[in-house]
DRENMI-741839 format. One line per 8 residues: number of its first residue (from 0); their letters; for each residue x, y, z of C-alpha. Coordinates in steps of 0.1 Angstrom, whole numbers, padded with zeros to 4 digits, m for minus. Layout:
// residues N
NUM> A> X:Y:Z  ...
This chain:
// residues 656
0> XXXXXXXX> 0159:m0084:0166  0130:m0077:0143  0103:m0053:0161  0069:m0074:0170  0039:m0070:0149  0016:m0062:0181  m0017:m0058:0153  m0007:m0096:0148
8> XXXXXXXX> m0001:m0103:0180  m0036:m0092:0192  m0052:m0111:0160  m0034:m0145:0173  m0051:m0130:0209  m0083:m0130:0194  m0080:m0161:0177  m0070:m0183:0207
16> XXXXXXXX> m0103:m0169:0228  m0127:m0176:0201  m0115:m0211:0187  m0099:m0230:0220  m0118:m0262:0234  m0106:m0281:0262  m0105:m0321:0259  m0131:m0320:0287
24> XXXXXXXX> m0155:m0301:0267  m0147:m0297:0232  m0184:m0289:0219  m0177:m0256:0238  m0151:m0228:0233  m0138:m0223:0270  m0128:m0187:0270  m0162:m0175:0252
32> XXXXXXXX> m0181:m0194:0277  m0155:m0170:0303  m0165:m0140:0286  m0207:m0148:0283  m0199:m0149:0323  m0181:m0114:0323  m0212:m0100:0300  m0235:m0112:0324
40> XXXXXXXX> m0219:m0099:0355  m0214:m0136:0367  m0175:m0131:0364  m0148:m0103:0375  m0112:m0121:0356  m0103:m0132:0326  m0081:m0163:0332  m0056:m0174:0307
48> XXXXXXXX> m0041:m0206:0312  m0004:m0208:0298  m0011:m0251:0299  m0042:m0240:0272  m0020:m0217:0255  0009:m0241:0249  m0018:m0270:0242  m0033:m0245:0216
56> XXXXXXXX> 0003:m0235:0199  0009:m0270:0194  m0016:m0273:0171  m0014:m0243:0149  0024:m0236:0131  0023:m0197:0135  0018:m0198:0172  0053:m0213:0178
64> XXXXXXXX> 0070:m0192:0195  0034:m0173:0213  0037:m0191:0244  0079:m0176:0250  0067:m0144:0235  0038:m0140:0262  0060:m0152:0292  0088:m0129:0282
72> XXXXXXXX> 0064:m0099:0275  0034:m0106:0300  0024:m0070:0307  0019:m0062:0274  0002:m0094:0267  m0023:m0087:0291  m0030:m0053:0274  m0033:m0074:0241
80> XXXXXXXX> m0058:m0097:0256  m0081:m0075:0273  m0085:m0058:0238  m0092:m0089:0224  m0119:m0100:0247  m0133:m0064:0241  m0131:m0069:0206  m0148:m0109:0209
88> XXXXXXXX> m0172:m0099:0239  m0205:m0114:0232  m0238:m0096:0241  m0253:m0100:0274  m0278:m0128:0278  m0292:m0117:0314  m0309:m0089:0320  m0295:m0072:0351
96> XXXXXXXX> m0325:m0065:0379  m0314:m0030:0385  m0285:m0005:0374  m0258:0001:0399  m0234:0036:0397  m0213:0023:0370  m0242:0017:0348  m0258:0049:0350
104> XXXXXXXX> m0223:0070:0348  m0216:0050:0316  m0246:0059:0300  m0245:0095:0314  m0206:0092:0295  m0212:0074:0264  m0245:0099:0256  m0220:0129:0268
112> XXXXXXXX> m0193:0117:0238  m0215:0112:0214  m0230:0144:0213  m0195:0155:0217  m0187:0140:0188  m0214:0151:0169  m0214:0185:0178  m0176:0196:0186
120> XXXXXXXX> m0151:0166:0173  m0133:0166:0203  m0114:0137:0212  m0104:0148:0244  m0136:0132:0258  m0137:0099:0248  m0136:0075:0270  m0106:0047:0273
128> XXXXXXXX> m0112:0013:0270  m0102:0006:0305  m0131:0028:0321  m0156:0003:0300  m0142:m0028:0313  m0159:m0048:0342  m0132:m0075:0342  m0091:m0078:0343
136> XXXXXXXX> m0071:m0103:0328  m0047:m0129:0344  m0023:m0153:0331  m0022:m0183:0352  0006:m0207:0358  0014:m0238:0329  0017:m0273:0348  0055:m0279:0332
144> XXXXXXXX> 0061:m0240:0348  0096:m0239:0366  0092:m0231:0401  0119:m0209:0411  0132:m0194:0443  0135:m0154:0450  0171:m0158:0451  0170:m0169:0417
152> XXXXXXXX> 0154:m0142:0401  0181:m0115:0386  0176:m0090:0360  0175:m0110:0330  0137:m0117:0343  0125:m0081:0342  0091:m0084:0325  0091:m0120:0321
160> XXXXXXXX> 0063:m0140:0341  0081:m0159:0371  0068:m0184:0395  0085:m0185:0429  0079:m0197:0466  0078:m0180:0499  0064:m0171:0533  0042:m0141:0537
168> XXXXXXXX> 0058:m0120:0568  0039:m0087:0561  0006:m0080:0544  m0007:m0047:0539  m0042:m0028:0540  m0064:m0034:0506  m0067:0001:0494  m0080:0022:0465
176> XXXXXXXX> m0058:0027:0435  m0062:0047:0408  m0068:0035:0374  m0086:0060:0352  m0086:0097:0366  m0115:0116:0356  m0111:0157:0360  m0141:0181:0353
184> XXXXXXXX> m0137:0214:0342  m0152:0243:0367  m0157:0265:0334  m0175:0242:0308  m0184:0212:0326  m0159:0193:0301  m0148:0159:0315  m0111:0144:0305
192> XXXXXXXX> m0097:0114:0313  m0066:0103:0318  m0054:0066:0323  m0027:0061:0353  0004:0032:0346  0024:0038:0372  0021:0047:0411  0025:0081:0400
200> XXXXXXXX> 0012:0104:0376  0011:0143:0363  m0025:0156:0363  m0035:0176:0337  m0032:0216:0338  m0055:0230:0308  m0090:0221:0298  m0085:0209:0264
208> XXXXXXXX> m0120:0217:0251  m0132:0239:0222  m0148:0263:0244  m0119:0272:0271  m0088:0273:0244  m0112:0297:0221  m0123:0320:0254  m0101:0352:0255
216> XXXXXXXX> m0109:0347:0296  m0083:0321:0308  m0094:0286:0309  m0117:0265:0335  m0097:0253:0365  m0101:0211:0365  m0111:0195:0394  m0103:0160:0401
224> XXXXXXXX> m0136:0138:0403  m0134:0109:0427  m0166:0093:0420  m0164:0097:0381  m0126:0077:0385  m0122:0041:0381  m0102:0026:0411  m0092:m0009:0418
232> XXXXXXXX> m0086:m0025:0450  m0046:m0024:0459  m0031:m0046:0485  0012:m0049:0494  0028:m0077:0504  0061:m0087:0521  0070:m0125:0513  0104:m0138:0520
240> XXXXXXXX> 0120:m0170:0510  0116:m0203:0526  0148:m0213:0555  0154:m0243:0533  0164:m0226:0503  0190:m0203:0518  0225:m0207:0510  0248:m0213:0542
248> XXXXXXXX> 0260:m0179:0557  0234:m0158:0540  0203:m0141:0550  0170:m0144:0536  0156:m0121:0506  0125:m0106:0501  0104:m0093:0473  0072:m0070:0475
256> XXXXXXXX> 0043:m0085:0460  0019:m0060:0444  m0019:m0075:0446  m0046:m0065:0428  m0081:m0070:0419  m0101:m0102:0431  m0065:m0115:0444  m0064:m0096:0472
264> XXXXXXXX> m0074:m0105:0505  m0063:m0138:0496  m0030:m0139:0514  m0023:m0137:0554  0010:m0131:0574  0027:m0163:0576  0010:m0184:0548  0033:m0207:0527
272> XXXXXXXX> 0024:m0196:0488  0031:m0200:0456  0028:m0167:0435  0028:m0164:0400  0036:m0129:0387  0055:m0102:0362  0091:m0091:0374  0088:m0051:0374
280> XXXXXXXX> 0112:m0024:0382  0098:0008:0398  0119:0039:0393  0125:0058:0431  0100:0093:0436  0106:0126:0451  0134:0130:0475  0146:0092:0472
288> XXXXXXXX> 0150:0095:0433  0176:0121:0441  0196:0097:0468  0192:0066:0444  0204:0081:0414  0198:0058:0381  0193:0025:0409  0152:0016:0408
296> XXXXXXXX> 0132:m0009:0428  0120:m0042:0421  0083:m0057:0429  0062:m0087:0413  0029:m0078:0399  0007:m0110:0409  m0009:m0128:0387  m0016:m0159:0407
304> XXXXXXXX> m0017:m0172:0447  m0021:m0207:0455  m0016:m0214:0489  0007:m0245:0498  m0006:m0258:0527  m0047:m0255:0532  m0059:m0243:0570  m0080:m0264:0588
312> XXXXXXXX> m0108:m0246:0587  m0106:m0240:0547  m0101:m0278:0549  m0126:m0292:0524  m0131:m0332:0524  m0141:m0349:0495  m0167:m0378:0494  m0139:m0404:0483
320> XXXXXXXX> m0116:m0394:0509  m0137:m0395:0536  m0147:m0427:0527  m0113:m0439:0530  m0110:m0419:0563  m0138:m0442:0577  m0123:m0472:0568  m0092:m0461:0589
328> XXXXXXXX> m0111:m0453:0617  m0125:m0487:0622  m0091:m0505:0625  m0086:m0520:0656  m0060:m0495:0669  m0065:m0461:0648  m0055:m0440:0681  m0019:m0456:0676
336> XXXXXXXX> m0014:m0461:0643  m0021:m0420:0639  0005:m0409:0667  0032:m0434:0646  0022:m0424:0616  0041:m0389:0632  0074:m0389:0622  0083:m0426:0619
344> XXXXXXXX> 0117:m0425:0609  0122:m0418:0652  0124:m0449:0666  0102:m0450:0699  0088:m0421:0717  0053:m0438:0711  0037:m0421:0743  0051:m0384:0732
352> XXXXXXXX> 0036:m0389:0699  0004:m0397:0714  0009:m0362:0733  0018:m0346:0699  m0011:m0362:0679  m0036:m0346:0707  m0016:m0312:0703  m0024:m0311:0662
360> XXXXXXXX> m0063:m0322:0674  m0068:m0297:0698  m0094:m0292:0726  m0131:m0271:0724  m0123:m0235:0730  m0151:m0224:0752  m0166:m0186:0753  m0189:m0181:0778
368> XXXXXXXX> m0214:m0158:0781  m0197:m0131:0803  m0173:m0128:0775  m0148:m0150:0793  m0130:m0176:0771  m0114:m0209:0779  m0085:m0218:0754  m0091:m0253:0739
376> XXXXXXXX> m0050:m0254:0727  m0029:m0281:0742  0006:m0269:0752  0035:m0292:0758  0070:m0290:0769  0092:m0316:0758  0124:m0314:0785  0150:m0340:0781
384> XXXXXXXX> 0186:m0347:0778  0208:m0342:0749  0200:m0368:0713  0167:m0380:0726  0155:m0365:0690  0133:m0334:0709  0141:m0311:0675  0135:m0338:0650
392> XXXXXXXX> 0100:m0340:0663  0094:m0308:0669  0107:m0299:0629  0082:m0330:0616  0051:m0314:0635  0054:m0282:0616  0053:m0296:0582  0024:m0317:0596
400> XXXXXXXX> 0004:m0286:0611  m0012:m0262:0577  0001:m0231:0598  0033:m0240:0620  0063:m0215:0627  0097:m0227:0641  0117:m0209:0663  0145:m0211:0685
408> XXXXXXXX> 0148:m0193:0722  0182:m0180:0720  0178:m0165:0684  0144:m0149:0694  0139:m0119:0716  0105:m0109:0726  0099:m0084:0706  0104:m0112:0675
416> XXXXXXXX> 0081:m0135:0692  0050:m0112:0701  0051:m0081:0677  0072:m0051:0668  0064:m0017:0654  0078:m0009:0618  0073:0015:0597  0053:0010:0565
424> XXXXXXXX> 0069:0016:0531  0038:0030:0513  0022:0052:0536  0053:0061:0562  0028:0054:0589  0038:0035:0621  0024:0001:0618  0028:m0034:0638
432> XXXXXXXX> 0042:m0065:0622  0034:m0095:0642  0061:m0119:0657  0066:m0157:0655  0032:m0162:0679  0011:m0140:0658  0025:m0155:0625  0012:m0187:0642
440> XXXXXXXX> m0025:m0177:0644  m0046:m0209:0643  m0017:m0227:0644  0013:m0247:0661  0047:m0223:0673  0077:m0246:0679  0104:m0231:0703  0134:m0251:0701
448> XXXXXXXX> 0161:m0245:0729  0138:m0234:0752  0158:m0233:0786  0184:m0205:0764  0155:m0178:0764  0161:m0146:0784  0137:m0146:0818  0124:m0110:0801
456> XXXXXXXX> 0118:m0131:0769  0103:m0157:0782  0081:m0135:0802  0066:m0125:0769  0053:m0158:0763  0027:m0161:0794  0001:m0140:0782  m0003:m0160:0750
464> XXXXXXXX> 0001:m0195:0764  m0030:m0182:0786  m0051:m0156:0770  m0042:m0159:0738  m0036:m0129:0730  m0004:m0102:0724  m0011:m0068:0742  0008:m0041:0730
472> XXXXXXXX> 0014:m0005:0738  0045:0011:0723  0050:0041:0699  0017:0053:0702  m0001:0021:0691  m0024:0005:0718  m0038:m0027:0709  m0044:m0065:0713
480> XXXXXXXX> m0032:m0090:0687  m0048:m0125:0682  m0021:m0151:0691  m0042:m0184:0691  m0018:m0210:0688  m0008:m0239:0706  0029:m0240:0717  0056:m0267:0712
488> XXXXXXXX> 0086:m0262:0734  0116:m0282:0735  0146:m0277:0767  0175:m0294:0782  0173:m0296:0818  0194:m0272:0839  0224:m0295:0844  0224:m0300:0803
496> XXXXXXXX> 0216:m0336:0813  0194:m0346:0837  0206:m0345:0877  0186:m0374:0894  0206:m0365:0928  0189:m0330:0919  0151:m0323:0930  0128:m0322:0898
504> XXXXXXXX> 0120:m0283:0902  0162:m0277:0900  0165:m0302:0870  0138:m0280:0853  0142:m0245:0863  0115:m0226:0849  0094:m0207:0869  0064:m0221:0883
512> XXXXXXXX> 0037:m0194:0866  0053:m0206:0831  0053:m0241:0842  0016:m0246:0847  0007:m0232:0813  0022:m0262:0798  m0006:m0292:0798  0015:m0316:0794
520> XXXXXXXX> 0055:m0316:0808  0074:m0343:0796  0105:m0354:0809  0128:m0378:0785  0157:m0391:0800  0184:m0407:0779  0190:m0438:0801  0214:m0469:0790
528> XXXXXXXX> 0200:m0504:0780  0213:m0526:0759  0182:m0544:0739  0172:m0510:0737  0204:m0489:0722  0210:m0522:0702  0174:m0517:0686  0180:m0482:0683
536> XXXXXXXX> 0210:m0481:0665  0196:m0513:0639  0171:m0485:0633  0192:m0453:0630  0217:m0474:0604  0189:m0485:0580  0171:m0449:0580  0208:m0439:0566
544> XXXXXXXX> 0217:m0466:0548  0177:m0469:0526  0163:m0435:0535  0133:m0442:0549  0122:m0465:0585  0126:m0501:0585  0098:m0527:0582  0073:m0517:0602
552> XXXXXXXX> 0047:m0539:0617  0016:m0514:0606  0021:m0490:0576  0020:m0453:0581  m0003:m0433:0575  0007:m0407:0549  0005:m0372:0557  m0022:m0361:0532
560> XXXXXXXX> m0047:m0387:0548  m0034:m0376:0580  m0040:m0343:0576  m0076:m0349:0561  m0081:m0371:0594  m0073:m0343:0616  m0092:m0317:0596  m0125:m0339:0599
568> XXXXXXXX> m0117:m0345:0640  m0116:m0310:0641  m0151:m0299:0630  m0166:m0323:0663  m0171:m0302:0693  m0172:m0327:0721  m0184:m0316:0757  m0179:m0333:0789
576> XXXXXXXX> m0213:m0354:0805  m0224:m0349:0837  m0217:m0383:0844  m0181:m0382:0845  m0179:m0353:0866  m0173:m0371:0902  m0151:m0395:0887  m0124:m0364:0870
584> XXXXXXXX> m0128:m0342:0902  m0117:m0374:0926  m0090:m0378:0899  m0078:m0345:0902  m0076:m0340:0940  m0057:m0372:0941  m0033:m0358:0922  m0031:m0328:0944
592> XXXXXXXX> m0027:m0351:0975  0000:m0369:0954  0021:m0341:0953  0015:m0326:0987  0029:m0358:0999  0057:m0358:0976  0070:m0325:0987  0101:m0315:0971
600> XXXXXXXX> 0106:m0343:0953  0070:m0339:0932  0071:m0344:0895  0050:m0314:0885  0036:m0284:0897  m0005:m0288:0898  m0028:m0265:0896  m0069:m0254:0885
608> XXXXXXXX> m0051:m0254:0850  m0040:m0291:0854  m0075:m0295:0856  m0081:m0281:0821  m0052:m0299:0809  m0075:m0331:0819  m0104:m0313:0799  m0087:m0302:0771
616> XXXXXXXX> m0068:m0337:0767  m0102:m0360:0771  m0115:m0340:0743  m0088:m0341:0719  m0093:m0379:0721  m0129:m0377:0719  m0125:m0357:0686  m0104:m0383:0676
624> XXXXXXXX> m0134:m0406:0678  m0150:m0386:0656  m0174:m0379:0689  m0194:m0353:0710  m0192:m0365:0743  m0160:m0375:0764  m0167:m0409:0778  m0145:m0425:0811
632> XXXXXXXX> m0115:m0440:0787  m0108:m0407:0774  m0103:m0394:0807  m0086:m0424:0817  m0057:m0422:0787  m0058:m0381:0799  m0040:m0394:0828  m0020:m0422:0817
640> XXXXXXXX> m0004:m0396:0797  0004:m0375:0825  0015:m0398:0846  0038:m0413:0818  0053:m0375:0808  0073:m0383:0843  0079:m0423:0842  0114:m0416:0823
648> XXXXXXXX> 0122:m0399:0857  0101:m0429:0880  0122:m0455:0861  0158:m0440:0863  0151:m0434:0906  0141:m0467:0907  0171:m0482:0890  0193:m0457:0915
């Protein structure tokens, strides 16, 4: 293998910046437009698309192989590219309204070296190009890149730039890091610098200047300078590889994502992402270099972060899509054809996808001004017997939700579900990773197999379901954890199937303080009927035999335009007139009365947070309007959906 050429390397480098021009503007070179930016402080990256590289090889015969070259060399290719923007940077156009630090140390520097020069010819003192550079190059990903999984990267990758997906499930602190050390001499005043590579590095011992080696006294001692040093902000990150692309009987791997620069701060504990990055090894330090022997670490060095799903609230809707959103809200019946448009290859269930449509809306949280808050997250329990499709709907809503978690009761202890202390690689410190609830911030957490949680478990639960938040207190770390998020549940009933010679509380056995958390509890019985289980199984057999749901008499929604739908419901706080406040309070003390009369065989358990539930419901489907006021049929489809969570039940003990 013939050794690369790198002074022809850097000339193609130099080459590609100044003569590229995109098909959208080809008047204008596109990376010396970048670099004017970076001159005039307008820009802090240098972003080199491999799509504009490959488009650019294509053109020119010596740049064949550039593109495989750069991919299978990337950190060196950056190094090449930074020195070529250096080389190509173009003078500054705007004059900058006042110097900052960096300006005044580099012209305190750059007068210091040349009289240096001029005066001693050391070269000790001269600064590196890295101290002079106010931007960092980043290679971002081509369009025909292969996305890979983190199982699939071995050691043939090492160096080479590798795109892979995965979930965030720890994210560091940003800190400093070290770039360029600067160390002053106590004897001369002599300043050395000394560029860092790795995570570690030797400082120097001696002052190398003219005056301390010729002194017969022994040399200056060097003092490292902290403000003279370039540092860059440093961020680690835990992400871990999606369920779906683990292999049966395995566990899922992890890799540690080093971020730096203007990337960090873009990635949160439990984000889907895509990163793009260089496959590094890092050699073991101090006492664990001796345990590993010749075995080193892996970690990526990002180079890109593109999230895969887009929060709500970073939810951005663009002119033509909302006009198509408009259009759709002035059918005839948009309410319905949204809650089908929710997993239609499950035949039915139109009522509990109603339920689950208001559930991805959301109510108004409320924080009033004694610094008490009201959640506005709807919380539903879906209990019901075995094949009634409770975990197919509950698997569809968190690929519809931007942040949704699954889980299951039995295979999550409470410590997994709120937050555990761990201890952190970097620093050694005790630090808290947050559990399934916390990793559901702002979002949905679906807990299959409810009914199989431990009682201490499940005890974890009721502080988030209320307050919203995760206290914890353990290994000397005393703190409250955000846990905003709206919870799914999915149970059998205590029997396994449904008991109707059973009172409702035994069928559902869960404690009444966890069972009024829950604004909606609905009860699915599997019960026999023929025109029904014949239309249910004509459904099931052409989902398997086509692959998708059969003709449908409306067509669904897809789940782009749904998500935009829900996004732009979600920016409308509605609030609840004074008009309808007779008419809800009547509604709600007869549903007291109801179950007082009911005794033991009452449906639910109501309380003041039933109440809410009404509230929280009637406003979800106001923001489905697209409204800021709750009028009477909101309230009035509230209700019908409670009552209808419990007519599975109403039906079968009519029937007995």
């Amino acid at each position: 293998m013939a050794i690369p050429d790198y002074k022809a390397e850097k000339e193609k480098c130099i080459l590609f910046l100044k003569s590229y021009r995109s098909e959208e503007e080809p008047r204008n070179s596109k990376y010396m437009f970048m670099l004017q930016h970076i001159s005039n402080r307008r820009r802090q990256t240098l972003d080199i698309s491999l799509t504009d590289l490959e488009e650019f090889c294509v053109k020119e015969e010596k740049f064949r192989d550039f593109v495989s070259d750069v991919q299978s060399n990337a950190r060196r290719y950056i190094s090449l590219f930074a020195e070529a923007a250096d080389d190509v940077m173009p003078e500054s156009t705007f004059a900058a309204s006042e110097e900052d630090s960096f300006d005044v140390l580099m012209r305190q520097r750059e007068q210091a070296e040349a009289l240096n020069t001029h005066q001693q010819g050391d070269t000790a003192q001269l600064l590196p190009d890295i101290l002079r550079r106010r931007f960092r190059v980043y290679f971002k990903p081509g369009v025909k890149c292969e996305m890979r999984s983190i199982r699939t990267i071995r050691a043939a990758d090492v160096g080479h730039l590798v795109t892979f997906k995965g979930i965030c499930t720890r994210v560091g602190d940003v800190k400093p890091l070290i770039e360029v050390a600067c160390f002053a001499c106590d004897g001369c005043g002599f300043e050395i610098y000394q560029e860092v590579l790795g995570e570690t590095f030797n400082p120097i011992g001696k002052c190398p200047s003219g005056f301390c080696t010729n002194r017969v006294v022994p040399n200056g001692q060097l003092f490292l300078e902290t403000r003279a040093s370039k540092f860059i902000k440093y961020q680690e990150v835990r992400v871990q590889e999606l369920s779906e692309d683990v292999p049966i009987g395995h566990i899922p791997r992890s890799l540690t994502v080093q971020v730096k620069g203007d990337l960090t701060r873009s990635l949160g504990p439990g984000d889907i992402v895509n990163i793009t990055g260089i496959f590094l090894p890092k050699p073991f330090t101090g006492f664990k270099a001796m345990q590993a022997g010749l075995v080193a670490n892996t970690y990526i060095e990002a180079m890109a972060v593109t999230q895969c799903k887009t929060r709500y609230s970073d939810f951005s809707v663009s002119p033509d899509v909302l006009s198509k959103l408009q259009q759709l809200r002035h059918e005839p019946d948009i309410y319905g054809s949204l809650a089908q448009s929710i997993a239609p290859e499950i035949f039915g269930h139109t009522d509990i996808k109603k339920a689950l449509l208001l559930l991805l809306c959301g109510g108004v949280k409320r924080s009033l001004t004694d610094g008490i808050k009201i959640r506005g997250d709807i919380h539903i329990c879906l209990m019901g017997d075995p094949g009634v499709a409770k975990s197919q709907l509950l698997k569809h809503i968190v690929t519809v939700a931007p942040r949704g978690v699954y889980t299951t009761g039995r295979g999550s202890s409470g410590v997994g579900l709120t937050a555990s202390v761990q201890r952190d690689t970097v620093t050694g410190e005790m630090i808290l990773e947050g559990g399934a609830l916390v990793l559901a911030d702002n979002g949905i957490c679906c807990i299959d197999e409810f009914d199989k949680m431990d009682e201490s478990d499940r005890t974890a639960i009721h502080e988030v379901m209320e307050q919203q938040t995760v206290s914890i207190a353990k290994a000397g770390i005393t703190t409250t954890l955000n846990a905003r998020t709206a919870v799914l549940a999915a149970a059998n009933p205590a029997y396994g199937r449904y008991n109707v010679y059973a009172t409702p509380q035994e069928n559902i056995n869960l404690p009444a303080a966890l069972l009024s958390r829950f604004d909606l509890m609905w009860l699915i019985l599997d019960t026999a009927s023929s025109e029904a289980d014949i239309a249910l199984a004509h459904h099931v057999l052409h989902v398997h035999r086509e692959g998708k749901p059969p003709g449908l008499a409306y067509s669904p929604i897809i789940l782009e335009e749904l998500r935009a739908y829900i996004a732009h419901a979600r920016t409308f706080d509605p609030n609840v007139p004074i008009e309808l406040s007779n008419y809800i309070a009547s509604a709600y003390a007869e549903m007291r009365q109801v179950e007082i009369d009911a005794g033991e065989k009452a449906m639910g358990y109501t309380t003041a947070r039933t109440l809410l539930s009404i509230l929280r419901l009637s406003e979800a489907l106001a923001r489905l309007r697209w409204a800021d006021q709750v009028i009477e049929d909101d309230v009035n489809e509230a209700l019908r959906l409670m009552k209808m969570s419990k007519a599975s039940i109403i039906l079968e003990l009519s029937y007995g």
